[in-house]
C-alpha positions in Angstrom: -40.7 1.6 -18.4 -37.2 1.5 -18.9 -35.5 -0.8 -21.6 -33.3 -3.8 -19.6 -31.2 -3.7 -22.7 -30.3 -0.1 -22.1 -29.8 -0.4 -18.6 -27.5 -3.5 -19.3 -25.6 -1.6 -21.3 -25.2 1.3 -19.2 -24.3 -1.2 -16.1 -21.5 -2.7 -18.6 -20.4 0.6 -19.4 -19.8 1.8 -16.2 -18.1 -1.4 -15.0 -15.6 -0.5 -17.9 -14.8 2.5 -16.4 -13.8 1.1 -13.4 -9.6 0.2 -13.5 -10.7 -2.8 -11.0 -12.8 -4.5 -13.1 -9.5 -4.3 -16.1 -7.4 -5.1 -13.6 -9.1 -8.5 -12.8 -9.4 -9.5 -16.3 -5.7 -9.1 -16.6 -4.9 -11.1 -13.4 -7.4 -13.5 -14.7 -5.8 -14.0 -18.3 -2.5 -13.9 -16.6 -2.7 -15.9 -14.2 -4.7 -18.6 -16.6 -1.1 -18.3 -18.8 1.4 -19.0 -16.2 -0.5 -21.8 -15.4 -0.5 -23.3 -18.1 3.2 -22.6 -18.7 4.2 -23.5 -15.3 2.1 -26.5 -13.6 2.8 -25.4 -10.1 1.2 -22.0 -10.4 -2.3 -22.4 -9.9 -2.3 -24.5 -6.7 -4.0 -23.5 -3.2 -0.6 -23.4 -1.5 1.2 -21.8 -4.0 -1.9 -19.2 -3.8 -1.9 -19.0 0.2 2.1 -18.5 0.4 2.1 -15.8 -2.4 -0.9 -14.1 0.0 1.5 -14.3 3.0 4.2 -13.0 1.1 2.4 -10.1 -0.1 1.2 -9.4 3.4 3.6 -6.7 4.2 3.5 -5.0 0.9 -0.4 -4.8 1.2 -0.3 -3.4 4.7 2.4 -0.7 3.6 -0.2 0.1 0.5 -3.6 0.3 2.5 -1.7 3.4 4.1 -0.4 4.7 1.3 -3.3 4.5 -0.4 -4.9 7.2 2.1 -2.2 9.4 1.4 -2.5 9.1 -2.3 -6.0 9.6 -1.8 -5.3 13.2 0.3 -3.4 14.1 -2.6 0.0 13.6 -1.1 2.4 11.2 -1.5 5.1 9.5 0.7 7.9 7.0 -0.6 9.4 7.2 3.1 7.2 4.8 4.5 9.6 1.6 4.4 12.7 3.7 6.1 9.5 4.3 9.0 8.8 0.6 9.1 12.6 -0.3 9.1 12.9 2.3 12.1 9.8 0.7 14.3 10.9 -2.5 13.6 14.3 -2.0 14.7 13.1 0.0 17.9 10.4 -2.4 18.8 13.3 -5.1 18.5 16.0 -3.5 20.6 13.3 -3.0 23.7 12.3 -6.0 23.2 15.7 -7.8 23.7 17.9 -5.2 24.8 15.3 -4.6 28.1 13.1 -7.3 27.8 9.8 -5.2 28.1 6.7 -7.4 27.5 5.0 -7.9 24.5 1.8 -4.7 24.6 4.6 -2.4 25.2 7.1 -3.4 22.2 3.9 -3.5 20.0 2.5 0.1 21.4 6.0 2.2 21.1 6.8 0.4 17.9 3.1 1.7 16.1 3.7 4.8 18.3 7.2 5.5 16.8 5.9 4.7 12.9 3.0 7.0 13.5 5.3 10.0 15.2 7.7 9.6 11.9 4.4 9.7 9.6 3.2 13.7 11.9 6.7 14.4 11.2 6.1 14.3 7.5 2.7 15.9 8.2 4.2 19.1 10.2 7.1 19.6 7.1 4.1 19.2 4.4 1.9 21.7 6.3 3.6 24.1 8.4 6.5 24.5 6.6 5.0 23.9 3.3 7.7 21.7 1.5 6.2 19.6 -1.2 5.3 15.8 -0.2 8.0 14.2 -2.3 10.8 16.7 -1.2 9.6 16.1 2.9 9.4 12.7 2.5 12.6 12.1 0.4 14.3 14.2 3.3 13.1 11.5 6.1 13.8 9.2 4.5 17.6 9.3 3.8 17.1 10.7 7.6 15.4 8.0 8.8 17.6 4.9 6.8 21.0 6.7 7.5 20.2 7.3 10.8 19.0 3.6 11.8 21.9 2.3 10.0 24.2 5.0 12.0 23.2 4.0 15.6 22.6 0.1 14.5 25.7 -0.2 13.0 24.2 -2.4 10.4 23.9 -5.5 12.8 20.6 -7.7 12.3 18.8 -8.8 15.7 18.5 -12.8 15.9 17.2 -13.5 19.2 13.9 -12.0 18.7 11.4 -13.3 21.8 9.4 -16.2 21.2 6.2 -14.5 21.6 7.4 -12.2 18.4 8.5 -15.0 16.1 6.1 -18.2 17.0 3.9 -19.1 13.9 0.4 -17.8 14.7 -2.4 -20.1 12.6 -5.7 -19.5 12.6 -6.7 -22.2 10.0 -4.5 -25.7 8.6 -5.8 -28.2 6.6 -3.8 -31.1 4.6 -4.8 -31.5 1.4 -4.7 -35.0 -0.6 -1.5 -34.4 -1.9 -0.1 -33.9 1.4 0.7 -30.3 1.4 -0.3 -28.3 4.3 -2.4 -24.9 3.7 -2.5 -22.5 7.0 -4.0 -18.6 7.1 -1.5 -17.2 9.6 -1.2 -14.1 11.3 0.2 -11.9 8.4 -2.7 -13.0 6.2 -5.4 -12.2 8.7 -3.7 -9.0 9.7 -3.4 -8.1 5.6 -7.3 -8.9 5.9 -8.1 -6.5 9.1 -6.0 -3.8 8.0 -7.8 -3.5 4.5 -11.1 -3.6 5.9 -10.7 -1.1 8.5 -9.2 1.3 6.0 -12.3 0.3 3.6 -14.5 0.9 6.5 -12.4 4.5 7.4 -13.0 5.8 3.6 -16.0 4.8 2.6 -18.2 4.9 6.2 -16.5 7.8 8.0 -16.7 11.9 7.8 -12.7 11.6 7.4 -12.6 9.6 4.7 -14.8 11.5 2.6 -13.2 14.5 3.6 -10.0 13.1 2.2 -11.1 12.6 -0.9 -12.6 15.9 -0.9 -9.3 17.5 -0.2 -7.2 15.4 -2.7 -10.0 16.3 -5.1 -9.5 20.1 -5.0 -7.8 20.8 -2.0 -8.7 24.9 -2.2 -12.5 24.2 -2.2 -12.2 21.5 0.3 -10.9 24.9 2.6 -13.2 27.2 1.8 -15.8 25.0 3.0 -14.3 24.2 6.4 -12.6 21.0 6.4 -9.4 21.0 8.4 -6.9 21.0 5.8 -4.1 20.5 8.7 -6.0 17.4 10.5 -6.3 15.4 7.4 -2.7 16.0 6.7 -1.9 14.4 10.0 -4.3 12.0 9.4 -3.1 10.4 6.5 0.8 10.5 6.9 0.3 9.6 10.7 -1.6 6.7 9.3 0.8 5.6 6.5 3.0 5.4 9.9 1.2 3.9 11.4 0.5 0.8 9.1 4.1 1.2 8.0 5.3 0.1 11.3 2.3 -2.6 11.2 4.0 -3.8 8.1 7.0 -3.8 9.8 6.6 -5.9 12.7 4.4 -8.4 10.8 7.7 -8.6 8.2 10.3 -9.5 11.1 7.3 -12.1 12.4 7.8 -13.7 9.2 11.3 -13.9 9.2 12.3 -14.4 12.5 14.8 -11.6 12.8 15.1 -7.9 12.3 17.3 -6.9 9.8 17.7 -3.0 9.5 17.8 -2.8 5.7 15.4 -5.7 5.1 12.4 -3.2 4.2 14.5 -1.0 1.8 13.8 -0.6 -1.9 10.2 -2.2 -1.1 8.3 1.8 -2.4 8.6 1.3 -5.6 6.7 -2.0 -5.7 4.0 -0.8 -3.0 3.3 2.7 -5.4 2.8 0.7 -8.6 0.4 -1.4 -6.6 -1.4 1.5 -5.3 -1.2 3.2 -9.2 -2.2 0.3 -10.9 -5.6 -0.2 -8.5 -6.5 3.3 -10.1 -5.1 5.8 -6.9 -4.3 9.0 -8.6 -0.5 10.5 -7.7 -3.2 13.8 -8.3 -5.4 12.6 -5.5 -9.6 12.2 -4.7 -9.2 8.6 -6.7 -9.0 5.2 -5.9 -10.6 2.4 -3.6 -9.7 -0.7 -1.4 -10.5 -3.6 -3.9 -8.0 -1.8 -6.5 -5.2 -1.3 -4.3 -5.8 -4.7 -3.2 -5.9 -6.1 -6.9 -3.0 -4.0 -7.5 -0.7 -5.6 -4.6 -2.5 -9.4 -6.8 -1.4 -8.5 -9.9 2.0 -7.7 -8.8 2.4 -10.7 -6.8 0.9 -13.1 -9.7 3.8 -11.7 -11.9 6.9 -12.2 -9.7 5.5 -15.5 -8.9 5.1 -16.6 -12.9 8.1 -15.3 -13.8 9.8 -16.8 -10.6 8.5 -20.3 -11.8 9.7 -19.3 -15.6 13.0 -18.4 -14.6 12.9 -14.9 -15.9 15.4 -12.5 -13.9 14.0 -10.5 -11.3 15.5 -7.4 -12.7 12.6 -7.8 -15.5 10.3 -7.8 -13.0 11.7 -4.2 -12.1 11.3 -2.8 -15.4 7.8 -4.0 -14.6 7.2 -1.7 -11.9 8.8 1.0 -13.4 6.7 0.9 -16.8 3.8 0.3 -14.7 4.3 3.6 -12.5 5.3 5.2 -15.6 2.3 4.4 -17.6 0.0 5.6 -14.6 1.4 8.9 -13.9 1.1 9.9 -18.0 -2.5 8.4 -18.3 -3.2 10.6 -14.9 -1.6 14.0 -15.9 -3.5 13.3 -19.8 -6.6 12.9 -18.3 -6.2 16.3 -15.7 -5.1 18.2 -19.2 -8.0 16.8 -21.1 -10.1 17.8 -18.2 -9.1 20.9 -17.9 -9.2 21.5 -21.3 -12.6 20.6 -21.6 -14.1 22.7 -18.5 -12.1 25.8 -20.2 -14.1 25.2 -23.6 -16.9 25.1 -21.5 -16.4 28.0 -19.6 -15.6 29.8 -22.8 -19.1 28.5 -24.6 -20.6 29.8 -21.4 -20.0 33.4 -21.7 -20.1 33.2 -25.6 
């Protein structure tokens, strides 16, 4: 019969292993010291608008999250979102079309940018960052080209109105509402749970970001799952995209820029590897927490946002080294054992 304490143990120590586990203890402690340090922290509204906030940037992640997983990566993803936005904007006030058809060519044009990035990673075999560096600077330059830089105001009604599914005022008199951002943050991550965990594709992604050369030689379509993933990141990219100028009210054609950086670290710090076949849902989503918890505390503390950059960047930083260590110690320990092998 086996021995509960070793089985406890062996539960604990695989629960260490696991980045989402950390990174919930360090949400936990942080989030118990900003609200200590700043009394309006820790309050259900406070909570509900940082979850609103984040909204966007967690849509944006679920999709780059596949891709990371594939073993690609894509920082072009807000100049796609920045592109549908604008386009679903111009049709909708330039020539009035009704709301199904802004929403449909505006996911349709973000998921056409993201099997753009797809055909130059697999047909003409440039390397993810390169390709998607390239459309970017494409896609931005050319949006502010034709748009001349103007912002749209007179978005319709139907666009802008504040969709909420849930309001309650609490004692204090605050009112608390799950609106549509929030409740499109929750659909999206659970459908791209449900797509990597439940479905032949989403194994077969991690297979290929694994060991993409093995993933070939047994039969998976290499090609598909590259249009897969970037047509998805597209697709939730221009999601994000017209959620964000829902928010707002407007459509501003720079409003989405300089928004990768933040969405990667998210995605890095849930445990997604930038070498691919790693991560899951609840990290990502942890990730996107943990980022939001510190702007937020240091917001209330009056620390300068540019610390909050040297945040992400030491946090991207810190991932990609433990990543590539772990590969070499890897590798380093399959050639030993190869070696012992024919010893």
């Amino acid at each position: 019969m086996p021995d509960r304490g070793s089985e406890r143990g062996a539960a604990l120590t695989r629960l260490r292993r696991k980045p989402e586990a950390w990174l919930l203890v360090v949400i936990l402690l942080v989030g118990g010291l900003f609200s200590a340090l700043a009394p309006g922290f820790l309050t259900l509204p406070n909570v509900i608008d940082l979850l609103e906030t984040y909204s966007v940037q967690a849509i944006m992640a679920m999709g780059l999250f596949v891709v990371l997983v594939s073993g690609g990566i894509d920082i072009s993803f807000a100049a796609t979102a920045s592109v549908a936005q604008y386009s679903a904007a111009m049709l909708a006030t330039r020539l009035g079309l009704p709301a199904p058809l802004v929403i449909a060519a505006g996911l349709l044009i973000g998921t056409l940018l993201g099997c753009v990035n797809a055909a130059l990673i697999h047909y003409v075999r440039i390397t993810s960052i390169i390709a998607t560096i390239a459309t970017m600077s494409v896609s931005f330059s050319a949006l502010m080209y034709f748009s001349g830089g103007r912002s749209i105001y007179d978005l319709p009604d139907w666009w802008i109105d504040r969709v909420t599914f849930y309001e309650v005022e609490l004692a204090s008199g605050d009112l608390v509402r799950v609106t549509l951002p929030i409740v499109a943050m929750a659909v999206v991550a659970l459908a791209t749970w449900a797509m990597m965990t439940r479905t032949s594709v989403g194994r077969q992604l991690y297979a290929m970001g694994g060991n993409g050369e093995a993933a070939r030689r047994i039969g998976i379509g290499i090609g598909k799952l590259h249009f897969v993933a970037y047509g998805y990141l597209g697709f939730m990219a221009a999601l994000g995209g017209l959620v964000q100028a829902h928010r707002v009210g407007e459509s501003v054609p720079n409003a989405m820029v300089n928004t990768e950086l933040g969405v990667l670290s998210a995605a890095v710090l849930g445990g997604a590897s930038l070498t691919g076949g790693i991560g899951t849902v609840p990290g990502v989503l942890l990730g996107i927490v943990l980022l939001a918890v510190l702007q937020n505390g240091l917001n209330l503390l009056g620390v300068s946002s540019y610390f909050f950059q040297i945040v992400i960047g030491l946090t991207i930083l810190v991932s990609t080294s433990i990543t590539v260590l772990s590969s070499r110690r890897g590798r380093r320990h399959r050639i030993l054992g190869a070696e012992a092998a024919h010893a």
